[in-house]
N, C-alpha and C positions, 0 to 999 in steps of 0.2 A: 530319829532312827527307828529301824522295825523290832529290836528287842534291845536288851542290856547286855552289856559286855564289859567288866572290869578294865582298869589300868587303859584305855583308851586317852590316847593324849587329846589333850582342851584345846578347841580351835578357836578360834577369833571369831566372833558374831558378828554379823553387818550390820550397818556397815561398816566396812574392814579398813581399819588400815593397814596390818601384813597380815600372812596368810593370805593375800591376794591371788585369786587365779584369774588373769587373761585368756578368752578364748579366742582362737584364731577363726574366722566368720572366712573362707575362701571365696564366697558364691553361693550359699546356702539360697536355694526358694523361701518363697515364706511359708511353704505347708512343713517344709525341712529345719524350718526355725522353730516352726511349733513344736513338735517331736521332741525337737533338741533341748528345748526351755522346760516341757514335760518330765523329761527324763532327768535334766541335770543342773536347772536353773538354781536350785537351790546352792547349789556350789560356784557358780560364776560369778563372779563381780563384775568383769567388763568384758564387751566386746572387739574385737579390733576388725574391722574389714579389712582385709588384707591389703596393701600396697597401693593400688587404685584401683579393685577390683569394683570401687561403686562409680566408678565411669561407667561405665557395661554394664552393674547386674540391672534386671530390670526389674519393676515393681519396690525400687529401694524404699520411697516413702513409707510403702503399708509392712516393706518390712522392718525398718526401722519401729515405728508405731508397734511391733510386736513388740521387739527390745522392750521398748517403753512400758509397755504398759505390763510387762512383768518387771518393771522395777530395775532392768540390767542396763544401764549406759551405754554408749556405743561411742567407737571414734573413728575417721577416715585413717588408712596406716599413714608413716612418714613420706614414701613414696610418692603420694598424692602432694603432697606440700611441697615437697620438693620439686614436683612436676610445675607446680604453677609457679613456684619461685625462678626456674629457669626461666620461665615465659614473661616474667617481669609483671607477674599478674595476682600481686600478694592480696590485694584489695579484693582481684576476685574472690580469694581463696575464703577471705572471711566473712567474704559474701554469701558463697555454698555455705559455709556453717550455718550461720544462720537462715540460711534457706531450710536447711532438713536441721534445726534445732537444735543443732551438735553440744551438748556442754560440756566436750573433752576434745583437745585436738594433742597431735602427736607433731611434736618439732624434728628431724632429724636433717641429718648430711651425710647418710651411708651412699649413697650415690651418684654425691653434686658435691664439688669441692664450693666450700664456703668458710669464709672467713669467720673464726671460733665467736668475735667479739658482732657481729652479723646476726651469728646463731643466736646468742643471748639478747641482744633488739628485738629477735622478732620472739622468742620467749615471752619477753618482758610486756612486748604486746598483746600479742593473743593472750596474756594471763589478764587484762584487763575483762578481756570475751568472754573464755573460756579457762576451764582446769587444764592444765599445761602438762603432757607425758614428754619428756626430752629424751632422745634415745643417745647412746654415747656408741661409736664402734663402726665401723666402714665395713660395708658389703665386700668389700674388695679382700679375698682370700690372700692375696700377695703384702698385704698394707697391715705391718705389723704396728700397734700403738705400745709403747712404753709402761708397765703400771703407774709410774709418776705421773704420765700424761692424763689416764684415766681419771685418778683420782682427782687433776689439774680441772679438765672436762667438767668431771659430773660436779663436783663442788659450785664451782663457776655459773654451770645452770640453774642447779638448784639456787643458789644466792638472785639469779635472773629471776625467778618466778615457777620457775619448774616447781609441781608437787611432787611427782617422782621423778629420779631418772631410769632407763632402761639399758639394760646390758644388750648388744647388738647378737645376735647367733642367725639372723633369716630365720624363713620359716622350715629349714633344712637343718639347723644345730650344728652347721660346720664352717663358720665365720666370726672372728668377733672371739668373743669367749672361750668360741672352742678351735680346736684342730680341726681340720680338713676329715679326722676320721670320725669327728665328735666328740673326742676326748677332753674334759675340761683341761681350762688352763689352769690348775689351782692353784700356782702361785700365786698367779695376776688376782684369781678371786681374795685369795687372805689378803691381800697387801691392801688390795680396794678398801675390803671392810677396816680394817685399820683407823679408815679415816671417813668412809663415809657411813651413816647409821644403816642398819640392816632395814629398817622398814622403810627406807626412804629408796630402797633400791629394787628393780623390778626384773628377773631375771628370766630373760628369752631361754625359755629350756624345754624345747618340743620334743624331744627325746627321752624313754622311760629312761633311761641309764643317767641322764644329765638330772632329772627328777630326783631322783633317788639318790644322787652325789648332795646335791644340795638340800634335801631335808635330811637327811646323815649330818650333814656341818650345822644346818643351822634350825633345824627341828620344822615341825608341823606346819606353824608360821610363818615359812618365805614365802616369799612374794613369786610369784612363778609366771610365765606367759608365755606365749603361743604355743598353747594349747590346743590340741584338734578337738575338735565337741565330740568326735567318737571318746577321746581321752580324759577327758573331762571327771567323771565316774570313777576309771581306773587311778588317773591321779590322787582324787580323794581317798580311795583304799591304802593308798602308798604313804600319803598324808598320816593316816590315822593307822601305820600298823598292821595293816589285815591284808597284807600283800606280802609275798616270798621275798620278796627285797629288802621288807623294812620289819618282817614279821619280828625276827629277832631283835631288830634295835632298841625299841621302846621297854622291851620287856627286859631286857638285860638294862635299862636306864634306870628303873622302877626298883629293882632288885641292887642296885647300886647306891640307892636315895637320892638322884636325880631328880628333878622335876623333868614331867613329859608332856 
């Protein structure tokens, strides 16, 4: 940090396992990766290229080799797996990983109806390859899941091979987790954690508001993602405090004798 500042809550040092921030990669150049890693790498743990935005972007290699070589992992989104899963082209898929070096892939079915005990095979495979992200949660705004189901889901993966799982929200924050207005669902959230550990769960929350709910409940250290690399920076403020949304939180936690 650039000076001292009291009661500042304790973040998690990398490598992380909560306090995870995902950052959402849409298409970035790689002069746009540099800048980005400049400014904010310190703060990122992982990247996610978006859906299958690394079909199309070009120069992926040399920008990947950026990631890399500041130390930040990258993974293709779920969309992309589910692209070649339709295609009946699983082989290929973990072909591409190890073409471009991948040592994280993203499992999901927000897209592709697929059979739950399906999803966990191919889990359980790619974790022989690869560190395994499983997303839980359907793209489809109409496709409401149960919390019983959720917790049914994420358990289930996780026991597959999944290291984490992910809560579903798109990179819009109005699917999945939340309402169509972006409103979390927080019942579904508490009932989740109930049962599943908080570090082991990766929560899609592109939205300041949806941020700021979730380190409210679960402090400093959740686990956060898709993330815009403009917000990246601003999250960390929110994290630790030094933002209008959370300014009062930690200090009212402190003066309580809380830990923060």
């Amino acid at each position: 940090m650039n000076y001292t500042l009291k009661s500042i809550p304790e973040r998690a040092a990398k490598p992380r396992e909560r306090g995870f921030t995902m950052a959402m990669d849409k298409g970035l150049s790689v002069r746009e990766v540099e800048d980005f890693l400049e400014v904010a790498g310190e703060y990122v743990d992982i990247v996610k290229l978006g859906w299958a935005t690394s079909f199309v972007t070009p120069n992926l290699t040399k920008k990947l080799d950026v990631y890399r070589a500041a130390g930040i992992p990258t993974y293709f989104g779920g969309t992309l797996f589910e692209a070649f899963i339709a295609r009946n082209q699983f082989e290929d898929y973990r072909r591409v990983l190890d073409k471009y070096q991948m040592t994280f892939a993203e499992v999901s079915d927000g897209s592709l109806d697929m059979p739950h005990d399906e999803k966990c095979a191919y889990i359980a495979k790619l974790a022989e390859q690869v560190t395994v992200l499983s997303e839980v949660g359907s793209k489809d705004a109409e496709k409401i899941i149960p919390p019983y189901m959720w917790i049914r889901l994420m358990k289930a993966e996780l026991e597959a091979g999944a290291w984490k799982v992910i809560g579903e929200a798109r990179e819009g924050g109005n699917v999945g987790l939340f309402r169509s207005t972006g409103e979390v669902r927080s019942g579904l959230v508490e009932e989740i954690l109930t049962q599943v550990p908080f570090e082991k769960i990766l929560w899609e929350a592109p939205q300041k508001a949806q941020q700021v709910w979730f380190i409210k409940l679960l402090g400093a250290n959740v686990n956060l993602g898709n993330i815009a690399p403009s917000e990246v920076i601003p999250l960390e403020t929110i994290r630790l405090g030094l933002r209008g949304d959370t300014f009062d939180h930690f200090l009212n936690m402190e003066k309580a004798g809380q830990k923060i």
